[in-house]
C-alpha atoms as a printed R data frame, in Angstrom:
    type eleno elety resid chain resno       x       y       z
1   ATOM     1    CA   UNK     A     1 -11.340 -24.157 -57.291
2   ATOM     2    CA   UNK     A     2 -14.200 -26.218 -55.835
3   ATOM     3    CA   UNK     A     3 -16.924 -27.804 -57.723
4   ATOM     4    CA   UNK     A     4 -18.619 -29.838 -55.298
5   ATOM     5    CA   UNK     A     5 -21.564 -27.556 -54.948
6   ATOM     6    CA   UNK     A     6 -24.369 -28.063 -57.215
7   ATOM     7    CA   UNK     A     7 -27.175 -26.287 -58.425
8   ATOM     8    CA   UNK     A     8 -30.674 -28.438 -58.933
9   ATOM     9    CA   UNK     A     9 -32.646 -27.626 -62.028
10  ATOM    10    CA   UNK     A    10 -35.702 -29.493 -62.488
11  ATOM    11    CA   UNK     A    11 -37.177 -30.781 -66.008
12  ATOM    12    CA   UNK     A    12 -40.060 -32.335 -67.477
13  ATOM    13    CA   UNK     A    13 -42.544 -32.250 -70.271
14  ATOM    14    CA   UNK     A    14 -45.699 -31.768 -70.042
15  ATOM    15    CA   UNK     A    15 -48.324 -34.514 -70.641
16  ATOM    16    CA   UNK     A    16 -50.808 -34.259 -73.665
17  ATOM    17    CA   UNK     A    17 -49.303 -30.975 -74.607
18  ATOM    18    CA   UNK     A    18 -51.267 -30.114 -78.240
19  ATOM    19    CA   UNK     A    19 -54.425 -30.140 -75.901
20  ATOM    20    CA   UNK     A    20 -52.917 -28.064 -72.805
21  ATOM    21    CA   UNK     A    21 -50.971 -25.813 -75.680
22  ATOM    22    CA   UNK     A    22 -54.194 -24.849 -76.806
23  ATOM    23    CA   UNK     A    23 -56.076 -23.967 -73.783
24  ATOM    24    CA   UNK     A    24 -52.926 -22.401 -72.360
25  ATOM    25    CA   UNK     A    25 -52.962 -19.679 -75.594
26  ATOM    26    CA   UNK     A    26 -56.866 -19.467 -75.455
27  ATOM    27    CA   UNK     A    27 -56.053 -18.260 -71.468
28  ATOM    28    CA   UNK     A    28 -53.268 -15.387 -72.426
29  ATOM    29    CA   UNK     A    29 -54.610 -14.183 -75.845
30  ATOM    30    CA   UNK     A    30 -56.937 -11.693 -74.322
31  ATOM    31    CA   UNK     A    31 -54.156 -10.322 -72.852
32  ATOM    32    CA   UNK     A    32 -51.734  -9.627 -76.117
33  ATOM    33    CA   UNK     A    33 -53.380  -6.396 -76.721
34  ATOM    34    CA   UNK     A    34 -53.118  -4.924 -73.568
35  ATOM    35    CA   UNK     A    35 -49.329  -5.723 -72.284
36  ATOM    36    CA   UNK     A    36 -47.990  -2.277 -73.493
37  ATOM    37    CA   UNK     A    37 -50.587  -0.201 -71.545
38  ATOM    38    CA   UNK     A    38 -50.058  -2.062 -68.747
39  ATOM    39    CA   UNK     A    39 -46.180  -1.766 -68.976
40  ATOM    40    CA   UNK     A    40 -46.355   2.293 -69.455
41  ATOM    41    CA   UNK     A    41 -49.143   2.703 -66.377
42  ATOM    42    CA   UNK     A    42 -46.785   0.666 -64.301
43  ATOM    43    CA   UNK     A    43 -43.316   3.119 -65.447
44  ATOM    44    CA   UNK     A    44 -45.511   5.745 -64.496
45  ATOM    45    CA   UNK     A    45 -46.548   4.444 -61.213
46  ATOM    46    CA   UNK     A    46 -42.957   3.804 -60.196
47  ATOM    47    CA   UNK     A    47 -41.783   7.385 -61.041
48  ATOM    48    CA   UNK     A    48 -44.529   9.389 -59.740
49  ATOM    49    CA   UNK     A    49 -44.658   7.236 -56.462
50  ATOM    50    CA   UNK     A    50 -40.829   6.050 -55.984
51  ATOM    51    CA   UNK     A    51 -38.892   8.492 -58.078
52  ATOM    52    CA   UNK     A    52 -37.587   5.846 -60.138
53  ATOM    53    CA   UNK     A    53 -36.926   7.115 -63.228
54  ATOM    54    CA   UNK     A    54 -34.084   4.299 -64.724
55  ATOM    55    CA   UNK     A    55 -35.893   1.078 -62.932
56  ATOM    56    CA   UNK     A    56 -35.002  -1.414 -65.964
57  ATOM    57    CA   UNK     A    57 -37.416  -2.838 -68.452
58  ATOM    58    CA   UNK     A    58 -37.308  -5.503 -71.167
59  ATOM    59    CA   UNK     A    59 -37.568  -5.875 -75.017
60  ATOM    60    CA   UNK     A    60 -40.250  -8.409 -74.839
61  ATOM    61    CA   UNK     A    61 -43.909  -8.275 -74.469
62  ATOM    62    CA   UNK     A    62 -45.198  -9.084 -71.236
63  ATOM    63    CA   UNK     A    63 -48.071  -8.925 -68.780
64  ATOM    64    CA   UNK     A    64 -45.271  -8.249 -65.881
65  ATOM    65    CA   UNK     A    65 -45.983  -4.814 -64.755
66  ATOM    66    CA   UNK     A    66 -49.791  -6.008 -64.546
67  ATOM    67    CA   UNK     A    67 -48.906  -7.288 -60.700
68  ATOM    68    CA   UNK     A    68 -47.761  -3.542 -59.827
69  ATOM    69    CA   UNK     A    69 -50.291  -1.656 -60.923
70  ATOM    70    CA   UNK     A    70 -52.534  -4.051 -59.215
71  ATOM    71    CA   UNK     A    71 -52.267  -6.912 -56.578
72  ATOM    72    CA   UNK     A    72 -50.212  -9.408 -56.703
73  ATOM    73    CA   UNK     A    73 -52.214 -11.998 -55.733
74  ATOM    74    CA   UNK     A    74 -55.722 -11.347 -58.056
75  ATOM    75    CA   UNK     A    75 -53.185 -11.316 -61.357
76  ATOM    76    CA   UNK     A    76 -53.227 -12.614 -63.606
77  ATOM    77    CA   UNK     A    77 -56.789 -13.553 -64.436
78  ATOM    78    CA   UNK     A    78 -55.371 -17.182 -65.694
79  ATOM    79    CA   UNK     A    79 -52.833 -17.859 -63.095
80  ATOM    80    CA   UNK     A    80 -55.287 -20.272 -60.961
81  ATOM    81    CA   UNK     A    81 -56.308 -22.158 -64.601
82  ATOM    82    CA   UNK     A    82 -52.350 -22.352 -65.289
83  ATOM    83    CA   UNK     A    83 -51.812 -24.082 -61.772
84  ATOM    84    CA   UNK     A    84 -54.255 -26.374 -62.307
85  ATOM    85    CA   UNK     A    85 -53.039 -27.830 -65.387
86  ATOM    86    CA   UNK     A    86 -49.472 -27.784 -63.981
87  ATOM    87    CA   UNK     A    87 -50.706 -29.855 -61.300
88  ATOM    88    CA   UNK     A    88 -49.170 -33.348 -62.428
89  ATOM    89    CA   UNK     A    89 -45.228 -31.428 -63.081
90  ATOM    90    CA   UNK     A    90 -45.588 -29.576 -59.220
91  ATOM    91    CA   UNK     A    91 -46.548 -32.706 -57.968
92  ATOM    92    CA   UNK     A    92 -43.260 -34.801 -59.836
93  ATOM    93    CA   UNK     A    93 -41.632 -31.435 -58.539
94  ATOM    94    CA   UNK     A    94 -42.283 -32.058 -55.021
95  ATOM    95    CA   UNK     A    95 -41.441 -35.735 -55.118
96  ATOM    96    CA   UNK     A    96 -38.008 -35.283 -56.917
97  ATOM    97    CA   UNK     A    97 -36.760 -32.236 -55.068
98  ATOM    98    CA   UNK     A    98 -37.686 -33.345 -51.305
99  ATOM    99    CA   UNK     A    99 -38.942 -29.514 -50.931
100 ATOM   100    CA   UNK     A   100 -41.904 -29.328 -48.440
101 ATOM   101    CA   UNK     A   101 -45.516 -28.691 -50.463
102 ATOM   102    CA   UNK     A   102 -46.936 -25.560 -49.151
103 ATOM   103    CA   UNK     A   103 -45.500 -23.727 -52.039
104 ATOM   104    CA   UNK     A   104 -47.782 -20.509 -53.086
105 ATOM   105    CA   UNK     A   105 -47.401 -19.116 -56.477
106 ATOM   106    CA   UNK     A   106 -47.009 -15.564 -55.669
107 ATOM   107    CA   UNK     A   107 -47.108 -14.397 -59.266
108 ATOM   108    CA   UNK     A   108 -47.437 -15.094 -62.902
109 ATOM   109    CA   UNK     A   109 -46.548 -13.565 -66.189
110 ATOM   110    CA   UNK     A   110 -46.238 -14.330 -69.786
111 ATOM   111    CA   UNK     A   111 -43.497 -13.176 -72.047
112 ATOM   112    CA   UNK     A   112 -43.450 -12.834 -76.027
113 ATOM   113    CA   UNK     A   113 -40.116 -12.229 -77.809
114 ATOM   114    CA   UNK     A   114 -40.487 -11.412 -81.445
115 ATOM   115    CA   UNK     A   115 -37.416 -11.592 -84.080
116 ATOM   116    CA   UNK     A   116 -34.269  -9.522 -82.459
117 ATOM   117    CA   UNK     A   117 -36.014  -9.171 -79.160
118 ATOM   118    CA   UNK     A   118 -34.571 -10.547 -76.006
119 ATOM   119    CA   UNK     A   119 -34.826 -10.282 -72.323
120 ATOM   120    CA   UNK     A   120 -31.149  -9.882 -70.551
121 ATOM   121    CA   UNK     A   121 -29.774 -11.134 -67.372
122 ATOM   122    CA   UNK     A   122 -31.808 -11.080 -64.291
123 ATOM   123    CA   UNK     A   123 -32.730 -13.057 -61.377
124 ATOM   124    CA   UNK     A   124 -36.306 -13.234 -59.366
125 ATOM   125    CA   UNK     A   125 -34.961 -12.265 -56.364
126 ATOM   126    CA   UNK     A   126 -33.023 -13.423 -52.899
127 ATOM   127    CA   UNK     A   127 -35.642 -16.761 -52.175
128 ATOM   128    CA   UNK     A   128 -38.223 -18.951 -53.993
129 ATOM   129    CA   UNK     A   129 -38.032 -21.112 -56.806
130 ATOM   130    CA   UNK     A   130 -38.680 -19.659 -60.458
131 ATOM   131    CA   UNK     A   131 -40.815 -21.991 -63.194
132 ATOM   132    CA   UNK     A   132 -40.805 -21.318 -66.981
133 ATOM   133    CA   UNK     A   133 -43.164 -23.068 -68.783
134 ATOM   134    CA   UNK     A   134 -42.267 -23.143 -72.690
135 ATOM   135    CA   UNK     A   135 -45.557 -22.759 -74.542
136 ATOM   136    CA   UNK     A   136 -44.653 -21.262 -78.290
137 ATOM   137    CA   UNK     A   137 -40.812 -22.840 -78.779
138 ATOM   138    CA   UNK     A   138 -39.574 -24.078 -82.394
139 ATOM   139    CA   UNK     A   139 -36.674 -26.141 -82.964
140 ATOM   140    CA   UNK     A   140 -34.447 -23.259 -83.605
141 ATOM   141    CA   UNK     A   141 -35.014 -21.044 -80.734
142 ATOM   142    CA   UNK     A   142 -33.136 -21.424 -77.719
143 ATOM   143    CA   UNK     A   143 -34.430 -21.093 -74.560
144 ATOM   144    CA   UNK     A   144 -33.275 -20.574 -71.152
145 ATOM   145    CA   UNK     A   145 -29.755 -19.166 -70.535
146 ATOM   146    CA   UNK     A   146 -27.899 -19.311 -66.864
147 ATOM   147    CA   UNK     A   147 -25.229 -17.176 -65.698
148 ATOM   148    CA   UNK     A   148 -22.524 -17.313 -63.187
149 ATOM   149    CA   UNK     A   149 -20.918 -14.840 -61.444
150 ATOM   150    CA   UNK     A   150 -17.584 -15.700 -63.086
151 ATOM   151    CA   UNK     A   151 -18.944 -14.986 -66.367
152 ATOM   152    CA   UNK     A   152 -19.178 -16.281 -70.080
153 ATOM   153    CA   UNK     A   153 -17.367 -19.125 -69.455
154 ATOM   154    CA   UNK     A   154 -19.820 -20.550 -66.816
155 ATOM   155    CA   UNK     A   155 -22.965 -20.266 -68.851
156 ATOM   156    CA   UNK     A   156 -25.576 -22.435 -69.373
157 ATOM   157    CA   UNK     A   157 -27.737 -23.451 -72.463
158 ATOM   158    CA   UNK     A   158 -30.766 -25.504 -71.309
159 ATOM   159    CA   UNK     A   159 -31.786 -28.390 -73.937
160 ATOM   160    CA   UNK     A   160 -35.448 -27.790 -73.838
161 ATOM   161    CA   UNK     A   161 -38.438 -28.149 -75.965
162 ATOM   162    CA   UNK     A   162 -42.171 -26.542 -76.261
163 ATOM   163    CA   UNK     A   163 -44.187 -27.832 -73.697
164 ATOM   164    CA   UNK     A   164 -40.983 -28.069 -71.376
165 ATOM   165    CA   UNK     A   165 -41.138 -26.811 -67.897
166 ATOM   166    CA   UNK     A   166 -38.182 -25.731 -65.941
167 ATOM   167    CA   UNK     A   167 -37.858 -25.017 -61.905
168 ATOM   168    CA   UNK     A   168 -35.162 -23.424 -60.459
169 ATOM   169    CA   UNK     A   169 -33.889 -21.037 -57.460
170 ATOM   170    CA   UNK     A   170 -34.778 -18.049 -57.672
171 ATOM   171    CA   UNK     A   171 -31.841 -16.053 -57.407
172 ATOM   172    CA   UNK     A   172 -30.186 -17.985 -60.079
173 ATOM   173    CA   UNK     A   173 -29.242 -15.376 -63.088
174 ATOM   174    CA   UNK     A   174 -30.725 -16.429 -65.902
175 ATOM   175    CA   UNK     A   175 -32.102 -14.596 -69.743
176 ATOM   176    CA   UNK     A   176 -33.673 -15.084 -72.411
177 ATOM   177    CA   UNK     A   177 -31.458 -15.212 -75.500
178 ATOM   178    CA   UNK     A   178 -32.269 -12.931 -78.638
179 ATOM   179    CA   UNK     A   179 -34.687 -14.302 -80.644
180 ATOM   180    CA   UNK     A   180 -33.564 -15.008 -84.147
181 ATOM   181    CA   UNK     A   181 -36.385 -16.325 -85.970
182 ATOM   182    CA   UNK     A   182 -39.501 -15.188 -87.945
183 ATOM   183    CA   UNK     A   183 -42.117 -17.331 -85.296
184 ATOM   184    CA   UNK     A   184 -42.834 -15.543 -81.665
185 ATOM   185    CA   UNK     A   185 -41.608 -17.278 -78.907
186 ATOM   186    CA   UNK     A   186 -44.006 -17.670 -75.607
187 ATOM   187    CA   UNK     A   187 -43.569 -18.543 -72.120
188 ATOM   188    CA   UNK     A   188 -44.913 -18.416 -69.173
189 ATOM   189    CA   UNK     A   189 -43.111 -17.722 -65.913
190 ATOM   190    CA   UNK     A   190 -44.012 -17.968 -62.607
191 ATOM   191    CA   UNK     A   191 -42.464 -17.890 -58.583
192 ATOM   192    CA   UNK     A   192 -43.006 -19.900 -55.717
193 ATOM   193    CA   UNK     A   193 -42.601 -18.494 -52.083
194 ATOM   194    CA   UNK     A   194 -42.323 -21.459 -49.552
195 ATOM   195    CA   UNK     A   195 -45.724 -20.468 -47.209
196 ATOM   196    CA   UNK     A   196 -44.868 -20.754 -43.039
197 ATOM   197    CA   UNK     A   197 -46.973 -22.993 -40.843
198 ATOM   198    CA   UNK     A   198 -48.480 -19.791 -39.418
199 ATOM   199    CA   UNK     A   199 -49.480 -17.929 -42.580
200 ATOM   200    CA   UNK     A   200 -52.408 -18.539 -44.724
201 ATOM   201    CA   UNK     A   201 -50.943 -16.619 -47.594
202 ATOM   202    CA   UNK     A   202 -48.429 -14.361 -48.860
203 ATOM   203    CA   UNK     A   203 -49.349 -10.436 -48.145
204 ATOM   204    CA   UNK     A   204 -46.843  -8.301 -50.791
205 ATOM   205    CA   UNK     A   205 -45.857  -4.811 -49.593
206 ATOM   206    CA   UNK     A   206 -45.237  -1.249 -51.369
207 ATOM   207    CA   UNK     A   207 -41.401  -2.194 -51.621
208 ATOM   208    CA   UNK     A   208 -42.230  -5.599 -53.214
209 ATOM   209    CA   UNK     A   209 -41.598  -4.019 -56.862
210 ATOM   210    CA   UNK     A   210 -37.843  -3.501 -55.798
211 ATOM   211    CA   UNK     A   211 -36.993  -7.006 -54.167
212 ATOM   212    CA   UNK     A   212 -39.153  -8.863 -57.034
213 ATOM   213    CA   UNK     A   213 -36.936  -9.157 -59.926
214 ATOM   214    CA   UNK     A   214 -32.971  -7.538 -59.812
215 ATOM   215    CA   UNK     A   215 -31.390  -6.856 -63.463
216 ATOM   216    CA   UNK     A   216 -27.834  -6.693 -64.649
């Protein structure tokens, strides 16, 4: 075997994170309520238009499905306050990874795992890099899991806190473990498609729902 390729995963912690923590949940809360509609008008979508009727889903609550039903790039409603206070991490991103800056965030969701719920392997799809921010994380619950291809034996427990920030490739398998305590875990995820000289922004297509996020 050969283990001389490596797989970059970037980490830091947010500065002055009681005061960000605070305006991030004052940005989702308005949209706890209305996750589950969204989720079911987005199933429906998919099976009247696509005749998908077994496209997987996930335990958690989630704003996800809000990007189908709509457009990509006016959802969510907080994603250009959620940039802007992620400004000083994408900027230590950029300087530690050598990747070139025009970076668009193509989309953002939030994700809420109650006690036994969990989100299982997936990946974001075959280019990018993937961000989760941890907002509501206690000293119990785990966070991010990675998965290789070999298995069990190749997995990978991040050490991270709330207020944490992770950036990785976006075809890297990853989950969300079960969550096994009493307090809701929150976190915000979001992907970055590298922009070409020539374009001014990304334009999603009607096939974008299949290539966007592949589960196992």
């Amino acid at each position: 075997m050969i283990f001389n390729y490596k797989i970059p995963i970037f980490k830091y912690s947010l500065e002055d994170w009681d005061s960000k923590k605070s305006k991030i949940l004052s940005l989702l809360e308005t949209k706890f309520s209305s996750s589950e509609q969204i989720r079911q008008g987005y199933r429906e979508q998919i099976e009247n238009s696509h005749g998908l009727r077994n496209q997987p889903t996930t335990e958690v609550e989630t704003d996800f499905y809000e990007g189908f039903t709509q457009n990509w790039k006016d959802t969510p409603h907080y994603k250009g306050d959620m940039i802007e206070l992620l400004l000083p991490e994408l900027r230590k991103l950029v300087e530690d990874s050598g990747i070139p800056p025009r970076y668009d965030a193509t989309a953002m969701w939030y994700e809420r795992a109650k006690k036994t719920e969990v989100h299982g392997v997936h990946d974001h799809g075959a280019k990018g890099i993937s961000a989760v921010l941890y907002v509501e994380l206690n000293d119990n619950q785990k966070g991010t899991r990675f998965y290789s291809e070999w298995g069990e034996d190749f997995a990978l427990d991040l050490d991270v806190k709330e207020g944490d920030i992770i950036f990785f490739p976006c075809w890297l398998k990853h989950g969300g473990s079960k969550n096994t305590e009493d307090e809701i875990r929150t976190i915000v995820s979001f992907n970055m498609i590298r922009i070409r000289p020539e374009e001014d922004e990304w334009e999603p297509s009607d096939t974008d729902y299949q290539n966007f996020t592949v589960h196992v």
